[in-house]
Structure formats: structure tokens, C-alpha cells
C-alpha positions as CSV (number, residue, x, y, z in Angstrom):
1,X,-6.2,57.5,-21.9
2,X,-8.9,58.1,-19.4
3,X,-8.0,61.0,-16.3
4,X,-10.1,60.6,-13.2
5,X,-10.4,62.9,-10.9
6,X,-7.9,61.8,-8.8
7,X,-5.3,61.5,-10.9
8,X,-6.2,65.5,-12.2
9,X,-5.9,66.5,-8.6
10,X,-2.7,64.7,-7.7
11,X,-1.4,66.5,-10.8
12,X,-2.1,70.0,-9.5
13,X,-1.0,69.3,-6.0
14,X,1.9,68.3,-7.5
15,X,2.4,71.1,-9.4
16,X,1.8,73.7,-6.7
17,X,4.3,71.9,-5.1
18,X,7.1,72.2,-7.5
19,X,5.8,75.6,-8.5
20,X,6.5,76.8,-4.6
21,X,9.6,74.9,-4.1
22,X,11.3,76.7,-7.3
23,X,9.7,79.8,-6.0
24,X,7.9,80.4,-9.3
25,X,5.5,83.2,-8.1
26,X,8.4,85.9,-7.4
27,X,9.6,85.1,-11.4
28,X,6.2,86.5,-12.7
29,X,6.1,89.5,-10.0
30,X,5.8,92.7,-11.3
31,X,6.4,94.6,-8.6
32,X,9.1,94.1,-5.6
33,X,7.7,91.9,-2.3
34,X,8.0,94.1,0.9
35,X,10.4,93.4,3.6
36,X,8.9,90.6,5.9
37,X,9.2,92.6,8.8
38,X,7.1,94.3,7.6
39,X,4.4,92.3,7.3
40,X,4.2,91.2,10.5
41,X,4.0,94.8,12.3
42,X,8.0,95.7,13.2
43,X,8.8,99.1,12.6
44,X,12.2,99.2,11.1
45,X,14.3,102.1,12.3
């Protein structure tokens, strides 16, 4: 069976997509994510 390139994208869109929605990337994190806040310049008390 014959891929075209298409098809391989689609694949890895796809993919990305799941990987995102079941929040894969925080399963392989080694170390903790900072608090959002954070990251977008509020200084927590």
C-alpha cells in the first residue's frame, strides 16, 4: 500500500491532535510546569 503525502500529513495532524487532547506532553515531563500566572507576568503574593 502506497502513502502519499497527504495521507502522511493527515496522519500527523491527527496525531498531534489526539496527542494534545489527552495531554500527552505533561506524561513525559520531567520536571513540574510553573503556575500560569506566572507566565504571563502576575506576581503572586
Amino acid at each position: 500500500m502506497k502513502f502519499d503525502v497527504l495521507t502522511i500529513a493527515v496522519a500527523v495532524f491527527v496525531l498531534g491532535v489526539l496527542g494534545s487532547y489527552l495531554d500527552l506532553g505533561e506524561a513525559f515531563a520531567d520536571e513540574p510546569q510553573p503556575p500560569s500566572a506566572l507566565q504571563q507576568g502576575i506576581t503572586q503574593r
